[in-house]
PABA-723778 format. One record per residue (C-alpha): residue in one letter; x, y, z. Coordinates in steps of 0.25 Angstrom, whole numbers, plus 5000, padded with zeros to 4 digits. Layout:
<kelums>
AXYZ ...
</kelums>
This chain:
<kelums>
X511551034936 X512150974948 X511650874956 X511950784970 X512150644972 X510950574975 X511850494989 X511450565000 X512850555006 X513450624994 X513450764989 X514150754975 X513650864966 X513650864951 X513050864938 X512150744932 X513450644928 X514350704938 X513250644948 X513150504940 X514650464941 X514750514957 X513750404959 X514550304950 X515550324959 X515350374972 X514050294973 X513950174965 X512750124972 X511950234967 X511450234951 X511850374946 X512350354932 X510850254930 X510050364937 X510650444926 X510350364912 X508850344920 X508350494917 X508050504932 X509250604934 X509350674946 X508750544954 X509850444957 X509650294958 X510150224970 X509650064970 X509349964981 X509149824982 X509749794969 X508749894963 X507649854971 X507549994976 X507850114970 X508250244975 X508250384964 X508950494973 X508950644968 X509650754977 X509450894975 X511050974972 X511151094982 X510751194974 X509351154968 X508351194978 X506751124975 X505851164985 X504651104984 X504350934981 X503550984970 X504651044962 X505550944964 X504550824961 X504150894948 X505750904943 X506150754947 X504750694941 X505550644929 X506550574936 X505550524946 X504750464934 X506150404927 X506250334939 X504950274939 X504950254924 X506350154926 X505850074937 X504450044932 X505049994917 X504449854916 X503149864923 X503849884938 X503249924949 X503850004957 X503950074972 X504350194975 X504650324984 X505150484983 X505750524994 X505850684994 X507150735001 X506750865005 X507350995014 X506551055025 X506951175033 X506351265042 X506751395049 X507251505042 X508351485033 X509751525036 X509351545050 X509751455062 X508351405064 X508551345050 X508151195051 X508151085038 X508050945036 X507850845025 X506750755024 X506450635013 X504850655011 X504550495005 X503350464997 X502350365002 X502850214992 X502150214978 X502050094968 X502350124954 X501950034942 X502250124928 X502450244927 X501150304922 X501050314938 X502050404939 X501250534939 X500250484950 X501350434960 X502350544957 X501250644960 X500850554974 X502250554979 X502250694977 X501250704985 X501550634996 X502750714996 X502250844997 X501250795007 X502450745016 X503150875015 X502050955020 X501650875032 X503050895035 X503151045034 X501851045041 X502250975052 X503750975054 X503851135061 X504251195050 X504951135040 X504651175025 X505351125013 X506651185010 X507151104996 X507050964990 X508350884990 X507850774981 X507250644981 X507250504982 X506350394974 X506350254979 X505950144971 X505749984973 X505349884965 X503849844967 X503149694964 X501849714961 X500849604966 X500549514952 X499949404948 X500249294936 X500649164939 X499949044940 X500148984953 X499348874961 X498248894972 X498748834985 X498148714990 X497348775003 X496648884993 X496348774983 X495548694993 X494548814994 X494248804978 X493948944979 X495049004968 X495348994953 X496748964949 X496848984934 X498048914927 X498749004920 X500149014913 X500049174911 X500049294921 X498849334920 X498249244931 X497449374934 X496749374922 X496249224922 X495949234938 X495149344936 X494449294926 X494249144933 X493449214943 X492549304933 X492349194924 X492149084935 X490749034932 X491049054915 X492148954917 X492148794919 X492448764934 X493548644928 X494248774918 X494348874930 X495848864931 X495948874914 X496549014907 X495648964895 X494448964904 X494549134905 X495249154892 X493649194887 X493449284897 X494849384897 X494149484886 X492949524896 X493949594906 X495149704902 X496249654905 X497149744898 X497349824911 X498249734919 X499649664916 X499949524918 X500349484929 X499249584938 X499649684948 X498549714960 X498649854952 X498249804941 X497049724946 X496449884948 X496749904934 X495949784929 X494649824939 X494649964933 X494749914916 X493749824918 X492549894928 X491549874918 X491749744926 X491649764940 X492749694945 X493349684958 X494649614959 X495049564973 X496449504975 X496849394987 X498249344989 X498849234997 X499749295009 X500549215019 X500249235033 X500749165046 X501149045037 X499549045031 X499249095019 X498049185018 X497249265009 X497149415009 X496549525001 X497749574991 X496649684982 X495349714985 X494649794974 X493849914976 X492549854971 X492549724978 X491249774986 X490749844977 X489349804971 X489449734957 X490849714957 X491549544954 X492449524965 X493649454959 X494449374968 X495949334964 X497149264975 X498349314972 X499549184975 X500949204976 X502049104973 X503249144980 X504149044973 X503749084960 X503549254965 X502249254957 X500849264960 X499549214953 X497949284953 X496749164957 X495549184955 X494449174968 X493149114968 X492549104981 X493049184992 X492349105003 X492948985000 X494349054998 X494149105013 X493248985018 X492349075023 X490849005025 X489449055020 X490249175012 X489249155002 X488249245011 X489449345014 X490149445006 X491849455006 X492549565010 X493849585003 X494349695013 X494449605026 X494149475019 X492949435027 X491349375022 X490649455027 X489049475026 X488349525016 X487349605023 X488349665031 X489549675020 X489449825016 X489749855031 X490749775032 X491349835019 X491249985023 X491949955036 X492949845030 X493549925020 X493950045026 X495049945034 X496249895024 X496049745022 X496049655032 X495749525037 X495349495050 X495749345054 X495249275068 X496249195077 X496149015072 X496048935085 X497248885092 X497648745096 X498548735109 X498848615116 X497948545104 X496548625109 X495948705099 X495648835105 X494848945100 X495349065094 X495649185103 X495849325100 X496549395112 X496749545114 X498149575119 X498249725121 X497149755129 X497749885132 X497549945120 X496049925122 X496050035132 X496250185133 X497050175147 X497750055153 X497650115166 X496250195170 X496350245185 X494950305191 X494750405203 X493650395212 X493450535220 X492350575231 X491950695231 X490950805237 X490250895230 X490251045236 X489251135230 X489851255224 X489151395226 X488651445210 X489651555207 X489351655195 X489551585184 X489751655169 X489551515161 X488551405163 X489351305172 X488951305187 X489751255198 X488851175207 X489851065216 X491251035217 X491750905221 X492650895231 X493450775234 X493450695246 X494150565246 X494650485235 
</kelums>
């Protein structure tokens, strides 16, 4: 069976290793002869970024004709799955995207008002951990596909799929966000003595932060930063679910195995803004407002200089965020803000139908060494109007009865105004 070279610019035809050493030597940028040995045959691999990204190419040989994405999704699946399979070896993650290449037409074929074109119909980015995902996502991008093809025929006067010309599947290397390294609280977060920082010489910070904050009053407060202070404690929670060093996904994965438990697992991190480092929200659970659940409060640091990060456990959230009286307020993890605890469901219905955020007043100034208060200033004062302009005509009129006429509906003429000056 024939097929075409994958390059776009090139239209070489031939058989399966006719096709392999055209690539050798034509385009040596392009692995042909790999892609071969790799079982994802008729996709080509092209890499970038010293195999950063990856391209797979297929194009369609003149004389095969697929219709419909359905069929041609259903014959490449294998392939398609190949791929996955060799770039998720080891536990990767990775990022990907199909790229449909497909033929439009409309008018009638053969005809002068014949019309085609070619459109690349792209997936929406999906993140791959194994492939025992592969069935979920290859049906998703499917999908999307078929739903991006039929708002176009829908709206695009006319056009209806003529034919698939193949496909392209992009692929990136993805870092998942872990921790496992044991690294040290700075010196402004220490002085708020409102996080444990266990001392470990493994990766599974996670596990001994966790536990430092279930097991905080079982421990002694001189032992808190001690591994063999928790050790007693690992058989009361599954931890057979997650791998070391944890993932944000697999923290999901841990909530679900152990239920029975109740747990709600909230996740801060240490970001850098404006030359100041802050805290915001990095995970919220699903049941952090929920009735009966523990709120379990991790920080999440990063090193740069050694590219690692490490899980701490949180105590006290008031004194994290120096907030006064928080003891007669509840937290709100969505905007990140004590609020009352009268008024708290309110503010939760309405606060968590907005993404996180975190609203942040103005500090005061100091110019020409006064202390002035802070300000907020409204710049665009337009935008708070329908109409920049509104112009407004004053007219005086007379009012001239008007003699009744025979009316079929109920409306009655009874005056006009006549205008006299303006």
């Amino acid at each position: 069976m024939f097929q075409r070279c994958p390059v776009l610019e090139c239209r070489h035809e031939g058989t399966r290793e006719d096709i392999g050493r055209h690539l050798q030597i034509y385009h040596p940028q392009v692995g042909g002869a790999a892609a071969a040995t790799l079982n994802i045959f008729p996709f080509v691999e092209i890499r970038a970024f010293r195999g950063y990204l990856r391209t797979y190419r297929h194009r369609e040989s003149a004389g095969v004709s697929i219709i419909t994405p359905g069929d041609y999704f259903n014959r490449v699946e294998r392939s398609v799955f190949n791929i996955f399979n060799i770039n998720t070896v080891g536990n990767r993650s990775i990022k990907m995207q199909v790229s449909l290449v497909c033929e439009f037409m409309r008018g009638d074929e053969g005809t002068p008002s014949e019309e085609r074109v070619v459109h690349f119909m792209n997936s929406k980015m999906n993140i791959m951990h194994n492939t025992s995902e592969f069935d979920e996502i290859y049906s998703r991008i499917h999908g999307e596909i078929n739903q991006i093809i039929e708002i176009f025929e829908e709206h695009g006067s006319g056009w209806k799929v003529k034919r698939i010309l193949g496909s392209d599947v992009r692929i990136a290397k993805y870092r998942t966000l872990r921790g496992g390294c044991f690294i040290e609280i700075p010196s402004y977060l220490q002085q708020k003595r409102a996080i444990i920082n266990v001392r470990n010489n493994d990766t599974q910070c996670f596990k001994w932060s966790f536990l430092s904050i279930m097991h905080y009053n079982d421990v002694n407060s001189k032992h808190r930063n001690r591994v063999s202070s928790y050790r007693k404690f690992e058989s009361k929670y599954d931890f057979s679910c997650i791998n070391f060093p944890v993932s944000m996904r697999s923290i999901t994965k841990f909530e679900l195995k152990n239920q029975k438990k109740k747990l709600a697992i909230n996740i801060f991190e240490q970001v850098e803004h404006d030359d100041l480092m802050e805290l915001t929200i990095k995970r919220i659970s699903p049941f952090s407002h929920e009735k009966g659940y523990k709120c379990v409060d991790m920080l999440l640091l990063h090193d740069e200089n050694l590219s690692s990060s490490h899980y701490t456990g949180i105590v006290d959230l008031g004194k994290l965020y120096g907030q006064r009286n928080y003891h007669k307020k509840q937290f709100c993890y969505n905007c990140l803000h004590f609020i009352g605890k009268k008024s708290f469901m309110n503010h939760a219905t309405d606060c968590n139908k907005f993404k996180t955020q975190k609203v942040k007043m103005p500090s005061p100034k100091v110019v020409n060494n006064v202390l002035l208060p802070p300000e907020i200033k409204f710049k665009n004062q337009h935008k708070d109007i329908p109409h920049e302009y509104v112009m407004y005509l004053d007219f005086e009129c007379l009012m001239d009865s008007v003699a009744n006429k025979d009316n079929t509906c109920n409306t009655f003429m009874l005056a006009q105004h006549k205008p006299t000056g303006f």
